[in-house]
N, C-alpha and C positions, 0 to 999 in steps of 0.2 A: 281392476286391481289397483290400479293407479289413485282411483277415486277413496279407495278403501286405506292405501299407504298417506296422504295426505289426511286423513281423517284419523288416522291414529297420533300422526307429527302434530296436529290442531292439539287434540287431546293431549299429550305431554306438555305442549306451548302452556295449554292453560295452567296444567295444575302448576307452574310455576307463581298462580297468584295463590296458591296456598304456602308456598312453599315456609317451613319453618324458619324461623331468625337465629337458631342456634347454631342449623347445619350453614348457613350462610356464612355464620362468623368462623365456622370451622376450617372454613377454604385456606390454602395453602399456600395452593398455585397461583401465581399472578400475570397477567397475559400481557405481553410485548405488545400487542398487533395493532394499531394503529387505524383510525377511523380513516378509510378513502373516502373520498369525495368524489367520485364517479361513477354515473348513474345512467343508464340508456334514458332517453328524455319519452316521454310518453304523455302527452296532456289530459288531463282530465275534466270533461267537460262541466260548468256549473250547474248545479244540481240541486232542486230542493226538498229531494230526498235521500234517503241515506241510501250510501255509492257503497259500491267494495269491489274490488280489484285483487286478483290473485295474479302475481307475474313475476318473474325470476327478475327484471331490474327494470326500474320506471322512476322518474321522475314526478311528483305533482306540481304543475308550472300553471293551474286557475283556480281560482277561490271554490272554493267545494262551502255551498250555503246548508251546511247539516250537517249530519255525521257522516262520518265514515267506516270502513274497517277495509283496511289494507296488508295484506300478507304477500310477503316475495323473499328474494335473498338479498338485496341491494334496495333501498327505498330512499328517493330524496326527497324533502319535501320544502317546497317553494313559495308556495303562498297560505294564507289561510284557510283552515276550517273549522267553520262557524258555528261548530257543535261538539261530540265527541270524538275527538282521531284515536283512532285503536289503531295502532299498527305492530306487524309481528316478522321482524327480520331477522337475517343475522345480521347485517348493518345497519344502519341510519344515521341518513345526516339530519336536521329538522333545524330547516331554517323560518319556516312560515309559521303563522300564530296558530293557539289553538283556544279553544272554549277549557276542554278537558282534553286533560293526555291521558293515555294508556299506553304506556309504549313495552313492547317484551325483544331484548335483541340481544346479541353476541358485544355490538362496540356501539354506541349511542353517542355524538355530537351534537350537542342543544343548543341553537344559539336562538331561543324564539323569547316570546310574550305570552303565556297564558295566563287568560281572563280568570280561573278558579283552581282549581285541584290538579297534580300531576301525582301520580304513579307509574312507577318505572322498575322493570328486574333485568337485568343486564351483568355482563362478566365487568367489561370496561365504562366507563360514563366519564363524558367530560361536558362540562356545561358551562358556557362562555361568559364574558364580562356584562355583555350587552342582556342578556337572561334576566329575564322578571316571570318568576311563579306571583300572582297575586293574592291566592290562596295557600296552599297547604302543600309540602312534597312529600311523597313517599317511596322512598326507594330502597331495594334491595339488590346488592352489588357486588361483585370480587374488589376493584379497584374503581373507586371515585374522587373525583377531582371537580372541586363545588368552588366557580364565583358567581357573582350576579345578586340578583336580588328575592330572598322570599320574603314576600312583604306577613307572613303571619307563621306558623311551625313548619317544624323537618322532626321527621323522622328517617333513624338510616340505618338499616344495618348491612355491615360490608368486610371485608377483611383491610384493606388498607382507605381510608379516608383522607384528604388533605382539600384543608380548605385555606384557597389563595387571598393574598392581599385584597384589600379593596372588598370584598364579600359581607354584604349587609343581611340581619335574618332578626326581621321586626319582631318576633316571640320567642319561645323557648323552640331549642334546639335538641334532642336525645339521640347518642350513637352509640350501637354496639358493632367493636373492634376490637382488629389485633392490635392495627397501628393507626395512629392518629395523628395529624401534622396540623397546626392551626398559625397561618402566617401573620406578620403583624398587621395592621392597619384592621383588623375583622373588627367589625361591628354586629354582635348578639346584643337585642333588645331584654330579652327574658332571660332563663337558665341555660346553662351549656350542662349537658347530662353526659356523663360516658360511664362505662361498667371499669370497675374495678384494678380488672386485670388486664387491662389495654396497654400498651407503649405508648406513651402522651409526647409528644411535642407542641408547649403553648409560648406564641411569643406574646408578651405583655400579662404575663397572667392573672396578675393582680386586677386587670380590669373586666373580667368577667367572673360573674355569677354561677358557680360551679357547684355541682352536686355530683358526687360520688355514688354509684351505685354497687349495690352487690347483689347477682345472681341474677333472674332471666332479666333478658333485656326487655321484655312487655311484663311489665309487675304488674300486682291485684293494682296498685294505683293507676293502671291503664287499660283497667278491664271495661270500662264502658267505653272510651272511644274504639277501644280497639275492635271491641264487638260491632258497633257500627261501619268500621272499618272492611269487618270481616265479611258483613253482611251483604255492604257494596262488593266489595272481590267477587263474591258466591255468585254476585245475579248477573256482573260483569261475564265471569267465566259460564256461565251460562248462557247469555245470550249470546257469546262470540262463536258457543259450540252450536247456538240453533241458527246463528247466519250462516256459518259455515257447512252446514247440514241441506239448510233452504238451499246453498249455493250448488256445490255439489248433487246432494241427490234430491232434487226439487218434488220426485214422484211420491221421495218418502215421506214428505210431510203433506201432500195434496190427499197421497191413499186416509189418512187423519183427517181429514178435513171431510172428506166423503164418509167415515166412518162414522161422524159424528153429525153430518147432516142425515145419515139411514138412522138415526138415536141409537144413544148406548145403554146399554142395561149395566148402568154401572154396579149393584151388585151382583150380575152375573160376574163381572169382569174381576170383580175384589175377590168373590169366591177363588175363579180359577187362578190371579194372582199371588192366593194366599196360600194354594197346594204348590204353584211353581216351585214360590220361595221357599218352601221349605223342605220341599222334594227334591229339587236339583243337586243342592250340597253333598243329601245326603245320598244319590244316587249316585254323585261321583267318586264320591269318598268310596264306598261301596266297590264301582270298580277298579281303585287303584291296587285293591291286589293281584288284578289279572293282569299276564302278562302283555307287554304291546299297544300297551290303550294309554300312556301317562300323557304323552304328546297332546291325544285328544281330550281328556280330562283335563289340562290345566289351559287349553285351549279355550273349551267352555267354561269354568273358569273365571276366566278373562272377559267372553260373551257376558258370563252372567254379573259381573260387577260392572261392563258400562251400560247394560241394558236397567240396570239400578241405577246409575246417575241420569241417565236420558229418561229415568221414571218422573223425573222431574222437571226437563224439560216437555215432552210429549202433556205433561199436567198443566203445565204451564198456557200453551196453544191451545187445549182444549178448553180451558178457562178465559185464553183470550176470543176464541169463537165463541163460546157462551154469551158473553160482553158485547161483543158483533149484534148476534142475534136477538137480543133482550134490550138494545137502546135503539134497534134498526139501524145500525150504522152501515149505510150501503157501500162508502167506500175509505177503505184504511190500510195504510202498510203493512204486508205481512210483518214483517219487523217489527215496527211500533207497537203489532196484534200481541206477537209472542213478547216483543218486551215487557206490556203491560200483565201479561199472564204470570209471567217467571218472576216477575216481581210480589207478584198475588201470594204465590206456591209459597215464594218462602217466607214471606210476612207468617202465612197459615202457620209454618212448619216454625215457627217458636212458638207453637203452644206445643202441649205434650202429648205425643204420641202420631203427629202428624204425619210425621218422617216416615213414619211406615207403612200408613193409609195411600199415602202417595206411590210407594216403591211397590206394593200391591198392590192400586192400579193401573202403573204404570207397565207389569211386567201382566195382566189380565189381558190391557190393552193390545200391546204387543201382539200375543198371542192371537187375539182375534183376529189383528188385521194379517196376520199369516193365513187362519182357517179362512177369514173372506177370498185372502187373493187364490187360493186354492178353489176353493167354491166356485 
């Protein structure tokens, strides 16, 4: 049950990288609480493959040469890692470098170097002087408090922003806000963008490059990065649920693996996936006018819309064993297996009608590997 309660908190963590920029700006509330810096010390041993670590409060105090992904309540991080840091708290301090950020937490303190891209969703964010993103930020926030340096764009949307003195941002800039506080001495290379109906505080204003916006804060004029954008989220949040799957429940992705070394008769599996989908709804619907069953209807439900999303993870691994088996590749990270598969899945799923080849048979699959473990 324990395994099953952190597997549903994963799945909330993620869909925060979906999360809309509208409801973000809606927020209200602004949180008092204050980033600790106290962390139980736990070393992590260097590694040249990718580590992950689930633990209520650790510190990383050794270079981690790869990626990571790191989930607990308390995370400090100390030295570098030399690929992707995922990490998912409700605190963080993050003092060591990274390749790539993903960070998802309650109060975020960034005093680091990353070599490329950050994305960040958090209530509170403070990001220090000494701070250099080299690439690109993305954040979504309640309260942000921006110095340092992005050496190319920001995107932000938050309910309160303020960007301190001293803060350099070598491209354009776009925030959607309530309130907005921009101190003096900022240096924007490109456009400074805010919506409309924000509360602006600019000191100097005449020397920045301002564009006014009116209505969503991602306009048609942001629809190709953002789609790109979106695309990375999707595979991100995907693969963090199939680490976190591997990690937990390792038999459930091994019973796949055997599934698919006995060969799958993939149109059997589309067949019975395509009665699932379209029988289940309407057999719950069905029972809701009986009395005493609502509980278990929306129960199921709930089953049957993540067993839809893991249609495309579980698509994913089986495409990256395919890959396995077709270059003879004798030996490779599960992770790296699944990441390169989930990556496959959804390139496929921008063409039309891929989305639901997958989700039928995904939900084929499933089912089989219930009648096998039963057999």
């Amino acid at each position: 049950m324990k395994k099953i309660l952190i597997l549903f908190v994963a799945i909330f963590s993620i869909s925060l990288l979906g999360v809309n920029a509208e409801e973000v700006l809606d927020a209200t509330l602004y949180s008092n609480e204050e980033v600790t810096e106290e962390a139980v010390t736990v070393s992590a041993d260097l590694t040249d493959s990718f580590e992950y670590k689930i633990q209520d409060k650790y510190s990383i105090e050794k270079e981690v040469n790869g990626s990571g992904l790191y989930i607990g309540q308390d995370i400090m991080l100390n030295n570098n890692i030399d690929g992707i840091g995922m990490l998912i708290a409700k605190k963080m301090v993050i003092e060591g470098n990274l390749d790539y950020g993903i960070l998802l937490s309650q109060n975020i303190s960034l005093n680091s170097i990353v070599s490329r891209d950050l994305f960040l969703a958090t209530d509170v964010v403070k990001i220090s002087k000494d701070t250099v993103i080299n690439r690109d930020l993305f954040m979504f926030a309640n309260t942000a408090t921006i110095e340092g340096n992005i050496v190319r764009d920001a995107l932000i949307g938050a309910s309160r922003v303020i960007i301190k003195s001293g803060t350099t941002i070598g491209g354009n800039i776009k925030i959607g806000a309530n309130n907005i506080t921009i101190e003096d001495n900022v240096n924007i290379v490109g456009k400074l963008k805010y919506n409309d109906n924000a509360s602006v505080s600019i000191k100097n204003k005449d020397q920045f490059d301002i564009e006014v916006y009116h209505g969503e804060f991602v306009g048609n004029n942001d629809k190709k990065s953002t789609g790109l954008l979106m695309f990375v989220y999707k595979v991100i949040g995907m693969f963090i649920m199939f680490a976190i799957t591997l990690l937990i429940f390792p038999n459930f992705i091994e019973k796949f693996k055997k599934l698919y070394n006995n060969s799958i008769d993939y149109l059997k599996n589309m067949g019975i996936g395509l009665g699932l989908v379209i029988l289940i709804p309407i057999v719950l619907l069905l029972l809701l006018v009986l009395p005493f069953v609502s509980a278990f209807v929306f129960t199921t439900f709930a089953l049957y819309f993540i067993i839809m999303y893991y249609s495309f993870i579980i698509s994913g691994y089986l495409i990256g064993q395919f890959i396995k088996e077709q270059f003879k590749i004798k030996k490779i990270n599960q992770y790296l297996l699944g990441l390169i598969g989930i990556t496959i899945v959804n390139l496929l799923c921008l063409l039309p009608l891929i989305n639901m080849f997958v989700i039928i048979f995904g939900f084929g699959s499933v089912f089989m590997l219930i009648l096998n473990k039963k057999n």
